[in-house]
C-alpha positions as CSV (number, residue, x, y, z in Angstrom):
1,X,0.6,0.3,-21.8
2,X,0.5,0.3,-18.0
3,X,0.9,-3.3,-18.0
4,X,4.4,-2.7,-19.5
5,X,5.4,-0.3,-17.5
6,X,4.9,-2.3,-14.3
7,X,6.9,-4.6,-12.2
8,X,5.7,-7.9,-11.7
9,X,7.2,-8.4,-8.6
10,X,7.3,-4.9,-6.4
11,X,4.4,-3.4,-8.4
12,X,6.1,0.3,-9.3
13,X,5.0,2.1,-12.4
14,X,7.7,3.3,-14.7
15,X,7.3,6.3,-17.9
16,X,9.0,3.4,-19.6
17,X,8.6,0.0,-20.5
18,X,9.9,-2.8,-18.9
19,X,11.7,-5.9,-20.6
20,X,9.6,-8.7,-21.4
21,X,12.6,-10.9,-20.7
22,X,13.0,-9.8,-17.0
23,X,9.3,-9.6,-16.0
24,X,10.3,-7.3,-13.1
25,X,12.2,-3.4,-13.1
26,X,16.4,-3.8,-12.2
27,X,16.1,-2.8,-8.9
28,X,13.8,-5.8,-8.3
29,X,16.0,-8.2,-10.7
30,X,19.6,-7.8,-9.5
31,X,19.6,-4.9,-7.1
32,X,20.4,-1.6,-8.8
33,X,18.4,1.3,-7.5
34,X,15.5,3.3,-9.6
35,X,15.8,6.3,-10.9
36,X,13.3,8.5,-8.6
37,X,12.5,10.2,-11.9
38,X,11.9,7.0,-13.6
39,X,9.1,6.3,-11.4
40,X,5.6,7.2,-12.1
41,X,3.7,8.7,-9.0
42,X,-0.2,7.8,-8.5
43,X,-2.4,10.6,-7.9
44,X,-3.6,11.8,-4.4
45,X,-6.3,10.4,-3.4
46,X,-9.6,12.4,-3.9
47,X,-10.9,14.4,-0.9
48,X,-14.9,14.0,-1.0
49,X,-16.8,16.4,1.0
50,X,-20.4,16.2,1.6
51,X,-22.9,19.0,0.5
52,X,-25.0,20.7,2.5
């Protein structure tokens, strides 16, 4: 499923899928801006401490 929520081109994950047809999200294809609630937002990173 991540693979169709993708863009092929500018790499942002989506909570939907993306047209075959276009291969890329709109905003990479003609311009129009994402929805900031479209986008899917990774994780931060994890914070490794040593132990003592």
């Amino acid at each position: 499923m991540a693979a169709r929520q993708t863009c092929g081109q500018c790499r942002k994950r989506f909570y939907i899928c993306l047209s075959k047809k276009l291969d890329c999200c709109l905003e990479c294809f003609d311009g129009t801006p994402a929805d900031p609630s479209s986008l899917m937002t990774l994780p931060a990173p994890a914070v490794h401490r040593p132990t003592a």
